[in-house]
N, C-alpha and C positions, 0 to 999 in steps of 0.2 A: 827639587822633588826628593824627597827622603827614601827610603829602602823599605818605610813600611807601605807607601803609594805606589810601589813596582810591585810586591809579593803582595796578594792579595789573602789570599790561604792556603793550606795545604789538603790536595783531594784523597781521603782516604776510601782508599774500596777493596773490593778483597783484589783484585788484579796490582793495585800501586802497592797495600800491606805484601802482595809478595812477593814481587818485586825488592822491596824492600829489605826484607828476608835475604833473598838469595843474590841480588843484583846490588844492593846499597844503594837504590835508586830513589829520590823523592819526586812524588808531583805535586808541582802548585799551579793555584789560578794567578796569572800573570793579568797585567792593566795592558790593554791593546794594543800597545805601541812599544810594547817594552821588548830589546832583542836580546839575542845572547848573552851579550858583555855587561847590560846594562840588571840583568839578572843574577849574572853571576856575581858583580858587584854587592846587589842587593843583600844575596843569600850571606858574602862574608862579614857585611855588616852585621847581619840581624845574626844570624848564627857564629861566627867567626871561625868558619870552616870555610875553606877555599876547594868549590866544586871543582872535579877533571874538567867534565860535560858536561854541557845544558844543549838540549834538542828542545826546538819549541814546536809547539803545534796548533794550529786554530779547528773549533773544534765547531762545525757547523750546527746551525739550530735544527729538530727535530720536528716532525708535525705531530703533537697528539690531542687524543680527543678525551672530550668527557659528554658520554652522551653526543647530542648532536650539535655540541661546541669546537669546533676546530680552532686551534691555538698552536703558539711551537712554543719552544724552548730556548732560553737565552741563549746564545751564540758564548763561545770561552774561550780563551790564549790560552793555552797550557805550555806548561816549561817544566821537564824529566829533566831532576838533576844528579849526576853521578857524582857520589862523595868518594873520594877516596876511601883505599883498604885501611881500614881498622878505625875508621871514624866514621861517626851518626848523628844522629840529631832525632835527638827523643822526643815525640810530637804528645805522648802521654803521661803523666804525670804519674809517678808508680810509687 
């Protein structure tokens, strides 16, 4: 399995952008079975930054509506990872 089938994407929102900011923290959507090691692996590959910390998280489906359609939301891994001080990983192209 290659490192781009564990790292899915990275979730930007204003909560992970600040994080980021002040914490050096990235979130990504992880593949469901993917743990700690197997992530942090992934990240040195793809970025070749070697994370502190990966916390993972499964992130349950939602119920919503549209009108009188009830539906949820995909269910997601999530994987917070801590880069070390004075290194990043530029997700935007500038």
């Amino acid at each position: 399995m290659s490192a781009r089938d564990i790292v899915i994407r990275p979730i930007i929102t204003e909560k992970t952008s600040k994080q980021n900011a002040e914490e050096n923290k990235i979130a990504f959507e992880v593949k469901k079975g993917a743990n700690k090691t197997s992530v942090a692996q992934a990240i040195e590959e793809i970025y070749g930054i070697k994370p502190e910390k990966v916390n993972i998280l499964n992130v349950h489906p939602k119920e919503k509506r549209m009108g009188r359609y009830v539906g949820k939301t995909n269910a997601v891994r999530k994987a917070v990872v801590t880069l070390p001080e004075g290194q990043n990983i530029n997700l935007f192209d500038e």
